[in-house]
C-alpha positions in Angstrom: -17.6 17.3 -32.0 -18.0 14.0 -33.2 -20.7 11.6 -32.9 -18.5 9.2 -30.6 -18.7 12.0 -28.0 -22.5 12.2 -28.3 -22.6 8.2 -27.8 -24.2 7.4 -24.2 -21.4 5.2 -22.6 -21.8 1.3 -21.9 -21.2 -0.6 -18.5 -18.4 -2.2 -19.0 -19.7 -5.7 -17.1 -23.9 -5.6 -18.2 -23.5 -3.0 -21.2 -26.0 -1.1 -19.8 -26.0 2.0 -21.5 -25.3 5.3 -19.3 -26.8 8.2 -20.5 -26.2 12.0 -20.5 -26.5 13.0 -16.9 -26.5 9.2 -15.2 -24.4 8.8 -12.4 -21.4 5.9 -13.1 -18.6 4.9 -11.4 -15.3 4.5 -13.4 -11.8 2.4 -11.6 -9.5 4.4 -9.6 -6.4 2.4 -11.3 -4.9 4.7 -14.2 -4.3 2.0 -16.6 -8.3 1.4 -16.6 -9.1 4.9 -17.7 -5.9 5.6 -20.6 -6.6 4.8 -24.1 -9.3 4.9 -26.6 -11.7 3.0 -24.1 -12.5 4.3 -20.4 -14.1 1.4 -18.4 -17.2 2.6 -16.6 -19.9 0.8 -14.8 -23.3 1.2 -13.7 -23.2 0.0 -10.1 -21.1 -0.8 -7.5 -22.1 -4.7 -8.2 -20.5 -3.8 -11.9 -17.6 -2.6 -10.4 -17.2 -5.2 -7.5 -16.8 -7.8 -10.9 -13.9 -6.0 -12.3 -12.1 -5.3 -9.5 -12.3 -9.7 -8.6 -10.6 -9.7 -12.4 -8.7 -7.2 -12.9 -6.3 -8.2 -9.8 -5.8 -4.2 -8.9 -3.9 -4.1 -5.0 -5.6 -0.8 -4.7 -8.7 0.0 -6.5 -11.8 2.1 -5.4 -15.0 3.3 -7.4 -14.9 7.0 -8.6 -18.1 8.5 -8.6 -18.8 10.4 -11.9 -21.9 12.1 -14.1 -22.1 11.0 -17.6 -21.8 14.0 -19.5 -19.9 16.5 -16.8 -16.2 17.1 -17.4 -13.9 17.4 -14.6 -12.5 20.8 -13.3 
């Protein structure tokens, strides 16, 4: 209901904005999808950068549409 629903998300590496119904990939690891902010990125390359820094043992890309809510 508020606007900050309604806001497109933003790559977290190239702040590309991801818009309503744009495909995104978002970490696998819990801790990188808890809190206010939920890291997303636009591409594979994106996510490829954040895994290198983010020292995860176990970390794959999630596949998601901006805009869809999980079942």
């Amino acid at each position: 209901m508020s606007n900050a629903s309604q806001r497109p998300l933003c790559c977290l590496i190239c702040r590309k904005e991801i818009h309503t119904g744009d495909s995104y990939l978002r970490c696998s690891v819990v801790a990188c999808n808890s809190g206010r902010e939920k890291l997303v990125f636009c591409s594979e390359r994106c996510f490829d950068r954040h895994r290198a820094t983010a020292r995860h043992r176990k970390a794959a890309p999630v596949a998601c549409v901006a805009g869809e809510t999980a079942a």
